[in-house]
C-alpha positions in Angstrom: 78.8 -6.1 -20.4 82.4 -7.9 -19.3 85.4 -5.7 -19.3 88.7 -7.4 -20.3 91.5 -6.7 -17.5 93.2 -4.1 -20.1 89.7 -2.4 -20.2 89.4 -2.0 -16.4 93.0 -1.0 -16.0 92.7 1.7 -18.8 89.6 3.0 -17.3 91.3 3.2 -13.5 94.3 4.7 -14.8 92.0 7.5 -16.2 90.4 8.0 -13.1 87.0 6.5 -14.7 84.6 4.8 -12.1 83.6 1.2 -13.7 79.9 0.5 -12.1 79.2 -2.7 -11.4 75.1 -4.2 -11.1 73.9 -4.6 -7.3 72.2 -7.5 -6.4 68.8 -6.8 -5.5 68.4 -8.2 -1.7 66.2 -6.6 1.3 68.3 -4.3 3.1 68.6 -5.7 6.9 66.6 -3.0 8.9 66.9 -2.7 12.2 63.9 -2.4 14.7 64.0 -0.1 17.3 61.0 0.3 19.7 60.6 3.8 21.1 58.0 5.1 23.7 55.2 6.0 21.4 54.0 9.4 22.9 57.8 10.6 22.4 58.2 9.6 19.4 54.4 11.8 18.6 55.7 14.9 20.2 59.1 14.9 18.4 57.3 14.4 15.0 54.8 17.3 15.7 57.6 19.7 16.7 59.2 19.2 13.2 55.8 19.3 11.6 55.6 22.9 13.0 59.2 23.2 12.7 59.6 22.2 8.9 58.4 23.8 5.6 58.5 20.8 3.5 56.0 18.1 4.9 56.0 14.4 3.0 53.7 12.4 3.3 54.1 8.5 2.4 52.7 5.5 2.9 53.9 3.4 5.8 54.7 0.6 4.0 57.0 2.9 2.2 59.1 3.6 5.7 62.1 1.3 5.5 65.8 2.1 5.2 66.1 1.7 1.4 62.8 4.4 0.7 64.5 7.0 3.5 67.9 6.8 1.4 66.1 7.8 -1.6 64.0 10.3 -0.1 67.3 11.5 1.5 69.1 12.1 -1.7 66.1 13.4 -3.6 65.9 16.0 -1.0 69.5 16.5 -0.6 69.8 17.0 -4.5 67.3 20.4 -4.7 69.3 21.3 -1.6 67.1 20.4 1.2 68.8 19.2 3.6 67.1 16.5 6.3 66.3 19.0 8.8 64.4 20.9 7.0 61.9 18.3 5.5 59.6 16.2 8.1 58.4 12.9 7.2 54.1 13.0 7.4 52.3 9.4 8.4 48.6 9.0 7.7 47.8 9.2 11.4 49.2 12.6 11.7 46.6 14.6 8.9 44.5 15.8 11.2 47.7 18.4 12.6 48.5 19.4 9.0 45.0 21.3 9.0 46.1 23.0 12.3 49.2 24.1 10.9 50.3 27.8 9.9 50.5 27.7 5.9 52.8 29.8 4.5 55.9 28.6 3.2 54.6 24.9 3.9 55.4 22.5 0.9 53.2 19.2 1.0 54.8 16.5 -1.1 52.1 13.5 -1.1 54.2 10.3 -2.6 52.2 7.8 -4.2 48.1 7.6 -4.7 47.0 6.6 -1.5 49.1 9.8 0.3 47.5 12.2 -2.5 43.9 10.5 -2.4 43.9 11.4 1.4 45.4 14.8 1.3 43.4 15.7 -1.7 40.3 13.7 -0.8 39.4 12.8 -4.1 40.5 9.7 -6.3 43.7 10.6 -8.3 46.1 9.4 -10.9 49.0 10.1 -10.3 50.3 10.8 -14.4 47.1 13.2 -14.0 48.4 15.1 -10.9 52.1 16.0 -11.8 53.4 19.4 -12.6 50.4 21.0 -10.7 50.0 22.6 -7.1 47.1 21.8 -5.3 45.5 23.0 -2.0 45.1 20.3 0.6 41.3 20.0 1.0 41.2 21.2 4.4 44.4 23.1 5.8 45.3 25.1 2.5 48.5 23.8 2.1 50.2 23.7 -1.1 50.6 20.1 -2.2 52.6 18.7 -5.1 51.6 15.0 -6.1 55.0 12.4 -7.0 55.2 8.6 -7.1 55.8 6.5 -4.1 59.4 6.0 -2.8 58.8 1.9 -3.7 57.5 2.8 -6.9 60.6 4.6 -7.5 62.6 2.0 -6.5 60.9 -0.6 -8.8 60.7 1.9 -11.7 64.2 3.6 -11.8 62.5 5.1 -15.1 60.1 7.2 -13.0 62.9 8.7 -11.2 63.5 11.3 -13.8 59.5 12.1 -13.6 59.8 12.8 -9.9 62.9 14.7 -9.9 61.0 17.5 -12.0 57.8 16.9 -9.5 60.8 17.8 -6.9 62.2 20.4 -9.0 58.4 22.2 -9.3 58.0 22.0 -5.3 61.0 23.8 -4.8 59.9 26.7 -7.5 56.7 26.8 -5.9 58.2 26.8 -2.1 60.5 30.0 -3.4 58.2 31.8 -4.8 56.1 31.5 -1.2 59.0 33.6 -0.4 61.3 31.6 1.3 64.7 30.2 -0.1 66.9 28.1 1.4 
Protein backbone atom coordinates (compact mmCIF):
# COMPACT_ATOMS: atom_id res chain seq x y z
CA UNK A 1 0.00 0.00 0.00
CA UNK A 2 1.52 3.66 -1.32
CA UNK A 3 0.97 6.48 1.01
CA UNK A 4 0.36 9.97 -0.59
CA UNK A 5 2.91 12.70 0.85
CA UNK A 6 -0.19 14.18 2.90
CA UNK A 7 -0.65 10.62 4.36
CA UNK A 8 2.93 10.22 5.56
CA UNK A 9 3.05 13.73 6.83
CA UNK A 10 -0.25 13.28 8.81
CA UNK A 11 0.89 10.17 10.18
CA UNK A 12 4.58 11.83 11.32
CA UNK A 13 2.92 14.68 12.73
CA UNK A 14 0.99 12.20 14.98
CA UNK A 15 3.94 10.53 16.06
CA UNK A 16 2.71 7.24 14.01
CA UNK A 17 5.63 5.00 12.77
CA UNK A 18 4.89 4.20 8.89
CA UNK A 19 6.67 0.60 8.34
CA UNK A 20 8.08 0.06 5.30
CA UNK A 21 8.74 -3.89 3.59
CA UNK A 22 12.50 -5.12 4.02
CA UNK A 23 14.05 -6.58 1.26
CA UNK A 24 14.80 -10.10 1.91
CA UNK A 25 18.84 -10.41 1.44
CA UNK A 26 21.40 -12.70 3.46
CA UNK A 27 22.59 -10.76 6.24
CA UNK A 28 26.64 -10.39 5.72
CA UNK A 29 27.99 -12.58 8.69
CA UNK A 30 31.17 -12.30 9.71
CA UNK A 31 33.60 -15.36 10.36
CA UNK A 32 35.59 -15.39 13.22
CA UNK A 33 37.84 -18.44 13.93
CA UNK A 34 38.41 -19.11 17.58
CA UNK A 35 40.66 -21.84 19.32
CA UNK A 36 38.28 -24.68 19.53
CA UNK A 37 38.98 -26.12 23.04
CA UNK A 38 38.18 -22.32 24.36
CA UNK A 39 35.46 -21.84 22.75
CA UNK A 40 34.32 -25.83 24.42
CA UNK A 41 35.15 -24.71 27.94
CA UNK A 42 33.30 -21.28 27.77
CA UNK A 43 30.17 -23.06 26.39
CA UNK A 44 30.23 -25.75 29.14
CA UNK A 45 30.68 -23.08 31.90
CA UNK A 46 27.36 -21.41 30.72
CA UNK A 47 25.82 -24.80 30.28
CA UNK A 48 26.30 -25.27 34.04
CA UNK A 49 25.91 -21.71 34.54
CA UNK A 50 22.49 -21.19 32.76
CA UNK A 51 18.87 -22.53 33.53
CA UNK A 52 17.53 -22.18 30.12
CA UNK A 53 19.52 -24.51 27.60
CA UNK A 54 18.44 -24.28 23.57
CA UNK A 55 19.24 -26.44 21.54
CA UNK A 56 19.16 -25.78 17.63
CA UNK A 57 20.37 -27.00 14.68
CA UNK A 58 23.66 -25.65 13.38
CA UNK A 59 22.49 -24.66 10.36
CA UNK A 60 20.22 -22.57 12.33
CA UNK A 61 23.44 -20.50 13.88
CA UNK A 62 23.81 -17.35 11.82
CA UNK A 63 23.29 -13.72 12.83
CA UNK A 64 19.67 -13.37 11.55
CA UNK A 65 18.36 -16.79 13.81
CA UNK A 66 20.50 -15.34 17.07
CA UNK A 67 18.51 -11.89 16.67
CA UNK A 68 15.38 -13.78 16.85
CA UNK A 69 16.32 -16.00 19.51
CA UNK A 70 17.52 -12.75 21.23
CA UNK A 71 14.32 -11.06 21.22
CA UNK A 72 12.13 -14.07 21.87
CA UNK A 73 14.09 -14.51 24.91
CA UNK A 74 14.40 -10.88 25.76
CA UNK A 75 10.43 -10.67 25.36
CA UNK A 76 9.52 -13.32 28.47
CA UNK A 77 12.31 -11.44 30.14
CA UNK A 78 15.33 -13.59 29.74
CA UNK A 79 17.91 -11.79 29.24
CA UNK A 80 21.15 -13.35 27.11
CA UNK A 81 23.05 -14.36 30.08
CA UNK A 82 20.81 -16.30 31.41
CA UNK A 83 19.99 -18.63 28.37
CA UNK A 84 23.06 -20.84 26.72
CA UNK A 85 22.87 -21.83 23.25
CA UNK A 86 23.05 -26.06 23.08
CA UNK A 87 24.85 -27.63 19.68
CA UNK A 88 24.33 -31.33 18.94
CA UNK A 89 27.85 -32.16 19.92
CA UNK A 90 27.39 -31.02 23.40
CA UNK A 91 24.22 -33.71 24.49
CA UNK A 92 26.22 -35.86 26.05
CA UNK A 93 26.99 -32.91 29.13
CA UNK A 94 23.28 -32.12 29.31
CA UNK A 95 22.91 -35.78 30.92
CA UNK A 96 25.69 -34.79 33.42
CA UNK A 97 24.11 -31.73 34.39
CA UNK A 98 22.26 -30.90 37.77
CA UNK A 99 18.36 -30.62 36.87
CA UNK A 100 16.49 -28.52 38.70
CA UNK A 101 15.49 -25.26 37.48
CA UNK A 102 17.05 -26.37 33.90
CA UNK A 103 14.60 -25.42 30.94
CA UNK A 104 15.52 -27.34 27.64
CA UNK A 105 14.04 -25.55 24.66
CA UNK A 106 14.66 -28.11 21.59
CA UNK A 107 13.90 -25.78 18.30
CA UNK A 108 12.97 -27.60 15.37
CA UNK A 109 12.54 -31.63 14.76
CA UNK A 110 15.87 -32.69 14.43
CA UNK A 111 16.92 -30.79 18.05
CA UNK A 112 13.70 -32.56 19.76
CA UNK A 113 14.17 -36.04 17.87
CA UNK A 114 17.67 -36.15 19.52
CA UNK A 115 16.83 -34.81 22.91
CA UNK A 116 13.65 -36.88 23.03
CA UNK A 117 15.08 -39.90 21.06
CA UNK A 118 12.00 -40.69 19.43
CA UNK A 119 10.59 -39.35 16.02
CA UNK A 120 8.35 -36.22 16.60
CA UNK A 121 6.16 -33.70 15.01
CA UNK A 122 6.53 -30.90 16.03
CA UNK A 123 2.41 -29.61 15.85
CA UNK A 124 2.25 -32.93 18.07
CA UNK A 125 4.80 -31.79 20.76
CA UNK A 126 3.71 -28.12 21.67
CA UNK A 127 2.22 -27.06 24.86
CA UNK A 128 3.73 -30.18 26.63
CA UNK A 129 6.81 -30.77 28.91
CA UNK A 130 8.82 -33.61 28.37
CA UNK A 131 11.75 -35.31 30.23
CA UNK A 132 14.94 -35.49 28.16
CA UNK A 133 15.38 -39.29 27.68
CA UNK A 134 18.47 -39.53 29.63
CA UNK A 135 19.32 -36.47 31.96
CA UNK A 136 15.68 -35.68 33.22
CA UNK A 137 15.55 -32.41 32.11
CA UNK A 138 12.46 -30.68 31.39
CA UNK A 139 12.23 -29.99 27.62
CA UNK A 140 9.66 -27.91 25.77
CA UNK A 141 9.51 -28.63 21.86
CA UNK A 142 9.16 -25.08 19.35
CA UNK A 143 9.91 -24.66 15.65
CA UNK A 144 13.32 -23.95 14.34
CA UNK A 145 14.62 -20.27 14.32
CA UNK A 146 14.67 -20.65 10.14
CA UNK A 147 11.37 -21.91 10.20
CA UNK A 148 10.36 -18.93 12.08
CA UNK A 149 11.89 -16.77 9.85
CA UNK A 150 10.21 -18.32 6.72
CA UNK A 151 6.88 -18.69 8.50
CA UNK A 152 6.34 -15.32 10.36
CA UNK A 153 2.85 -17.06 11.01
CA UNK A 154 4.42 -19.63 13.33
CA UNK A 155 5.83 -16.90 15.37
CA UNK A 156 2.68 -16.43 17.35
CA UNK A 157 2.80 -20.56 17.93
CA UNK A 158 6.19 -20.33 19.38
CA UNK A 159 5.75 -17.34 21.51
CA UNK A 160 3.18 -19.41 23.58
CA UNK A 161 5.70 -22.57 23.34
CA UNK A 162 7.98 -19.64 25.00
CA UNK A 163 5.34 -18.35 27.19
CA UNK A 164 4.69 -22.33 28.62
CA UNK A 165 8.71 -22.69 29.29
CA UNK A 166 8.77 -19.89 31.36
CA UNK A 167 5.43 -21.07 33.51
CA UNK A 168 6.99 -24.34 33.74
CA UNK A 169 10.69 -22.85 34.73
CA UNK A 170 8.74 -20.75 37.70
CA UNK A 171 6.97 -23.12 39.00
CA UNK A 172 10.60 -25.28 39.36
CA UNK A 173 10.90 -22.48 41.75
CA UNK A 174 12.96 -20.07 40.27
CA UNK A 175 11.89 -16.63 38.84
CA UNK A 176 13.78 -14.27 37.28
Amino acid sequence: MQLSPGQLSTLTEMGIPVWEYRQLSPIPTETVTVEPSIQSTETDEQIIRCDWLVLIDQSDNNQQTQRLLQAMMSAVGVLQHQFAIVRYDQLSQLHTLPIDRKVVMALGHKSAQLLLGEKVLIEDCRGKAFQAAASKLTTIVSFSLSELIQTPQKKALAWQDIQFAKSIHQRSGHTE
